[in-house]
N, C-alpha and C positions, 0 to 999 in steps of 0.2 A: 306818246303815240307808240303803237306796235308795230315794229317794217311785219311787212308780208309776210308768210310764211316760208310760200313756196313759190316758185315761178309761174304755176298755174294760177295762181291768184291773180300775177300782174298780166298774164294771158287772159285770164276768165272778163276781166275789165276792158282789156284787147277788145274780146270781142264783143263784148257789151255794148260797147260804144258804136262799133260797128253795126250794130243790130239797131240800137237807137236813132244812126244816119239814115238808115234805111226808113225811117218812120216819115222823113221829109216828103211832101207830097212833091214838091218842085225840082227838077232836076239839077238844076245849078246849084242850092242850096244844099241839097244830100251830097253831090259832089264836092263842093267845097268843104262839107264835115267830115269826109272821105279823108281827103288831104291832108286838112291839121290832124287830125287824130293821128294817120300815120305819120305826119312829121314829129308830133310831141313826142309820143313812144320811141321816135326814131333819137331827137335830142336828149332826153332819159334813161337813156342805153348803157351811157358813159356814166352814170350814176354809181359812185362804188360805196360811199357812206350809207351805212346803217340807217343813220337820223334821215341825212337827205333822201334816203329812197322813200321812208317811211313819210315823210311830208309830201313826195310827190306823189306818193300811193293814196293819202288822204284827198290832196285835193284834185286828183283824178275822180274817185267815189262824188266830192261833192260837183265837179263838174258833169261826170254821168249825170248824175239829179239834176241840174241846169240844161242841159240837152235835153232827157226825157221833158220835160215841165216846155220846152221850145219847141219840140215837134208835136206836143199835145198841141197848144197855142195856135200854130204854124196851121197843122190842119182843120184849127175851126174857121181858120180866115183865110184859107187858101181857094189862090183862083182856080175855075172850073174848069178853065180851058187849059189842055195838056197842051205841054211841050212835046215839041217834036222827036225829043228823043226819048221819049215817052210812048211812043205808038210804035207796036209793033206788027210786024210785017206776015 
């Protein structure tokens, strides 16, 4: 495995993932991918190894892919009726 390059990289994934929460049709659901995401990032901080950064940097990329492929999923089966924080005013 290659670690990153650069810190833009492990940003660039940052917000990927971010962008991919946002794909969530359900409020609670997008919200809860909100939270881990920034907790994982936030536990991974401390990461100072080469190798280990370069294994959480991988399987951050194959979880982006697991997110996008759930909020594809999510929104063919998702309920019609919005939540209320969902409606704006």
């Amino acid at each position: 495995m290659v670690p990153p390059s650069s810190r833009t990289e492990i940003l660039s994934l940052f917000r990927s993932f971010l962008r991919s929460a946002r794909q969530f049709p359900d409020y609670n659901i997008r919200e809860y991918a909100k939270r881990r995401i920034v907790d994982a990032f936030h536990d991974n901080k401390t990461l100072s190894s080469p190798s280990s950064v370069a294994a959480a940097f991988a399987d951050g990329k194959y979880q982006l892919q697991v997110a996008k492929r759930q909020a594809l999923v999510y929104s063919l089966y998702s309920p019609k009726t919005k939540s209320i924080m969902d409606i704006k005013y």
